[in-house]
C-alpha positions as CSV (number, residue, x, y, z in Angstrom):
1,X,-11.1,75.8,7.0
2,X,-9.0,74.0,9.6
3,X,-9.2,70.3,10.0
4,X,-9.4,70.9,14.1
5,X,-12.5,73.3,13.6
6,X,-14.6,70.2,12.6
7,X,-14.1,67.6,15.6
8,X,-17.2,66.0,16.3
9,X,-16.8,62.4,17.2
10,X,-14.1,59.7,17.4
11,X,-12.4,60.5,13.9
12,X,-11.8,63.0,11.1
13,X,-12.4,60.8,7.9
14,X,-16.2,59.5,8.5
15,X,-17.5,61.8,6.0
16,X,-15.0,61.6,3.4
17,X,-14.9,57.4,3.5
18,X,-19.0,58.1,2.6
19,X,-18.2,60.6,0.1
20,X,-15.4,58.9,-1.3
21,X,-17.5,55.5,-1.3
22,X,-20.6,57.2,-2.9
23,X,-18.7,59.2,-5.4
24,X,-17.6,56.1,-7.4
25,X,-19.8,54.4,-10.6
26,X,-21.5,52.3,-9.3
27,X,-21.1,52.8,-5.8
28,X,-18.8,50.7,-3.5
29,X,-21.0,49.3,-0.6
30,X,-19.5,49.5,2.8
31,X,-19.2,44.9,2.3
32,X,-17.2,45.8,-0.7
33,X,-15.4,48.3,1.3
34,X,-14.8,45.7,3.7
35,X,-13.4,43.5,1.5
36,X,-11.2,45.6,0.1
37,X,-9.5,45.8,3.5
38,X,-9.4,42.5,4.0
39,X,-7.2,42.0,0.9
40,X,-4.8,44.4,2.4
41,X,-5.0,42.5,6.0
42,X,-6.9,44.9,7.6
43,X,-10.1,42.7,9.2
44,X,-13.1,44.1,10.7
45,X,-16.7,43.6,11.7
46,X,-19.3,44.1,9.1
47,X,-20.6,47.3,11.1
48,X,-17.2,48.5,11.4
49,X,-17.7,50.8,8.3
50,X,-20.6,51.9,9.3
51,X,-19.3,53.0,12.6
52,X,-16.3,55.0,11.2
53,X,-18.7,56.6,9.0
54,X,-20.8,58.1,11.6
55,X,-18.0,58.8,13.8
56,X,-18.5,56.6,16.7
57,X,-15.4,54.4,15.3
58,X,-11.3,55.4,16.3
59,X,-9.7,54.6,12.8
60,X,-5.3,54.0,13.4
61,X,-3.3,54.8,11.3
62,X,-2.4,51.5,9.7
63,X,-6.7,51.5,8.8
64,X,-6.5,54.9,7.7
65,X,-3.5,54.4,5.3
66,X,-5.8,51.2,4.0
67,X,-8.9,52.9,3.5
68,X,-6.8,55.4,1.4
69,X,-5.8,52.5,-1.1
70,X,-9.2,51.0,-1.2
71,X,-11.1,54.0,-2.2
72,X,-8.2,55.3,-4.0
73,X,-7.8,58.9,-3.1
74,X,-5.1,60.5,-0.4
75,X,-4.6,60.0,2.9
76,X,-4.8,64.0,3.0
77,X,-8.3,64.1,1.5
78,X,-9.6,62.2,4.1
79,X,-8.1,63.5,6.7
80,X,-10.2,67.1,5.1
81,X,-6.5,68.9,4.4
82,X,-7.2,68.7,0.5
């Protein structure tokens, strides 16, 4: 499938932040989520997760490459292309 058939909202990795949060044993919350990011200097609202999640949330590129770290997979994956 191509990454560009499935635009629907304000980003491309809402549902693979979920997946990749849920996915884990145990779980990482969207506050530990959050904290994660803030280690890396990347500071946002507690709703913020929730909000890129959903897709009503622009992620840039300097969030994206964090998220990455925090839940540990690829920039790729999230962005669907793996």
């Amino acid at each position: 499938m191509n990454v560009l058939d499935d635009i629907r909202g304000k980003n491309l990795i809402g549902d693979r932040v979920r997946q990749a949060r849920c996915k884990t044993k145990p779980k990482i919350t969207q506050m530990e989520l959050l904290a994660r990011l803030a280690v890396r200097g990347i500071e946002l609202e507690k709703t913020t997760i929730s909000k890129i999640e959903s897709k009503t949330r622009s992620v840039t590129d300097i969030e994206l490459v964090a998220i990455a770290d925090s839940l540990n997979v690829s920039i790729l994956w999230l962005l669907g292309m793996e």
